[in-house]
N, C-alpha and C positions, 0 to 999 in steps of 0.2 A: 576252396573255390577251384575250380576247373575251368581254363580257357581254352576255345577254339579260333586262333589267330589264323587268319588270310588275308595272303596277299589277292589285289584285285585284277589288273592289268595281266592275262596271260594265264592266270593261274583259276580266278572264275568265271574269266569271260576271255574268249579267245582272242581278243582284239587288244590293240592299247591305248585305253580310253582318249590318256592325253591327247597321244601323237591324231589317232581321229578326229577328234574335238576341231586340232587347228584345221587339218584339211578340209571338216565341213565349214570353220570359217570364210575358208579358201571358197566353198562353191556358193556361199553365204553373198560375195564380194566384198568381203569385211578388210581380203587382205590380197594382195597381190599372187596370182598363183606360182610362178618360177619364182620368186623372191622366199617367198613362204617357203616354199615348198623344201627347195635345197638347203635351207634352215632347220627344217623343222626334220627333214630327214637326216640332217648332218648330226643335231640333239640324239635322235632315239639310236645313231648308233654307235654312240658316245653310251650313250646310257648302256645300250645291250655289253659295252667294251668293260665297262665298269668307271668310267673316265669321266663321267657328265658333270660340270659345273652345277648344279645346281641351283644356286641361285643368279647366273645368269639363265637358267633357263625359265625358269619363273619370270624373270623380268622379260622375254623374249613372249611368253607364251601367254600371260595376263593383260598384253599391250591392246586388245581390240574389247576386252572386257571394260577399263578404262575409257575406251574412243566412243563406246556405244552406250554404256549407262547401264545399270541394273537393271532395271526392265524390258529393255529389249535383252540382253543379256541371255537374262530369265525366258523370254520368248524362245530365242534363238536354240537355248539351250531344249526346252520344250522340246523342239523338233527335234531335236539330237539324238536324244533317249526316242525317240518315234522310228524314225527312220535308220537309225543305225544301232543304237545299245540294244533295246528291246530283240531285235531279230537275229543278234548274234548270242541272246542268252540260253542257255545249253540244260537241261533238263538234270540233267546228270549233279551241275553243278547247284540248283535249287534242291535238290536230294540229302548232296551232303551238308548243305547250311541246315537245314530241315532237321539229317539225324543228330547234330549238334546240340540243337537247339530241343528238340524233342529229350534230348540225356540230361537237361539239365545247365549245360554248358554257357558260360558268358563265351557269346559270340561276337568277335571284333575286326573288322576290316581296317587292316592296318595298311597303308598304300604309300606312294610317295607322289602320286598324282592329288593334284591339289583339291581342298574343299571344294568350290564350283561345279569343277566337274565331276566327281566322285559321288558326295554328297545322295543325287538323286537316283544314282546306281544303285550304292548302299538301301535305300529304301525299297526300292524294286526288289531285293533280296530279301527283303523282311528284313533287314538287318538294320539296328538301330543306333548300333555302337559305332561309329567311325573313325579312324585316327588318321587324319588326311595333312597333310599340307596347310596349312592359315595362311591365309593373305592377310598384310596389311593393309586396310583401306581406308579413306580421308573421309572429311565427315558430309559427303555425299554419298557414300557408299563404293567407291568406286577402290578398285584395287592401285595401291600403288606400284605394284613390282617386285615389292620388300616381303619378304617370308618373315611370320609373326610367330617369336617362339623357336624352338627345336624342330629343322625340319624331319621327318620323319622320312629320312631317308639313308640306304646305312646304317650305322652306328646308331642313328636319330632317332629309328625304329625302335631299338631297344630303351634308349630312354624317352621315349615317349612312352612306352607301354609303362614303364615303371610311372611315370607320371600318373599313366589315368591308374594305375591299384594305387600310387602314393592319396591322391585325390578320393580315394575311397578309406581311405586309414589300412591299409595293406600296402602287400610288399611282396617279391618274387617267393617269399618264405613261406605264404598264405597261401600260393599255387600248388594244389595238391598235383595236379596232372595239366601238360599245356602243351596245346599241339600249333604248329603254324606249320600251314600249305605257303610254299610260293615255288613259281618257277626258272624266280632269276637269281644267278652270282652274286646280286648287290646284298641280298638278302643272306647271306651267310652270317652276319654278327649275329641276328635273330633266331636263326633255325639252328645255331648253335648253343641259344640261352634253353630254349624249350627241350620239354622231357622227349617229346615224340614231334621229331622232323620228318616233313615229309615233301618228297623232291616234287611236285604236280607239275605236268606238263614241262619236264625243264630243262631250260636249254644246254646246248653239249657239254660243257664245262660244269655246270649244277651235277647235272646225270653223272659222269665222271666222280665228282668228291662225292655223292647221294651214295653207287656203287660201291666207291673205296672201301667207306664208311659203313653198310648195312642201313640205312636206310629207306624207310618205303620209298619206291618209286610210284605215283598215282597220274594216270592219262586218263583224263575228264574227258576228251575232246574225241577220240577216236570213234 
């Protein structure tokens, strides 16, 4: 088997799904804008720092999915991908899922942005395989807060992927050839398991060990 692992946030789409997601809550009236906002920016750069709680941000970031219910939810999210995912998806970046995916390649979006929002990204991409974040939700559907499982983020990446080949009767041993794009520092355990790392789009510090190391450097976005 042959895998073609990417990250999603920054790496094939220029934006970061999450951190958009809440602000269109914000213009939604889901959620306070200065309250949100200084929150929600204080998270992402945390997260760029490598420092993000993560499962406080889950619980920070699933609070209006809970307040509003699946269905709207789902509506809201509708518009999401309309007005903001769709028009920042990048030509370049449907190319190389494309020439993966054309070679044969199990192609996997491996992200640390959570199922809800991810999810319908991933299908925009053709891309069927997802390895996102879980919520736990209660038995109206509604997310609790609570991250379900290994989050996939960090370290979590790596053993999630081993989970979904373990779930297949495979193992990293079965990976003849395995590429993962991303273009954050969090992502180092991952881009360190695979045969062919490659640094996309990434930030100063990535760039840095991507050079040290011989690594492609790949800018989808220019």
């Amino acid at each position: 088997m042959k895998l073609a692992l990417f990250d999603l946030d920054h790496t094939l789409i220029p934006i970061d799904s999450d951190h958009a997601w809440g602000q269109f809550t914000v213009q939604l009236g889901w959620r306070d804008a200065e309250t949100h906002t200084r929150a929600n920016d204080a998270f992402y750069e945390q997260y760029k720092a490598g420092t993000l709680d993560i499962h406080a941000y889950i619980r920070f970031s699933v609070a209006p999915l809970a307040e509003h219910g699946p269905q709207k939810s789902d509506a809201a999210h509708h518009r999401f991908m309309d007005e903001v995912v769709r028009p920042a998806m990048k030509p370049a970046a449907f190319d190389l899922v494309r020439q993966h995916q054309a070679a044969g390649d199990a192609v996997i979006i491996v992200t640390a942005t959570n199922e809800f929002v991810t999810r319908p990204i991933a299908q925009a991409f053709g891309v069927e395989e997802l390895i996102a974040i879980e919520l736990e939700r209660d038995g109206m559907g509604n997310p609790t807060g609570e991250i379900r499982g290994t989050p996939s983020f960090r370290e979590g990446k790596v053993a999630r992927v081993e989970q979904w080949l373990a779930a297949r009767g495979l193992s990293w041993a079965s990976v003849t050839h395995s590429t993962f794009y991303s273009d954050s520092i969090n992502d180092l355990p991952l881009l360190d398991q695979v045969h062919e790392p490659v640094a996309t789009n990434p930030d100063a510090r990535l760039q840095a060990i991507a050079t040290e190391r011989g690594w492609r450097i790949l800018n989808l976005f220019e």
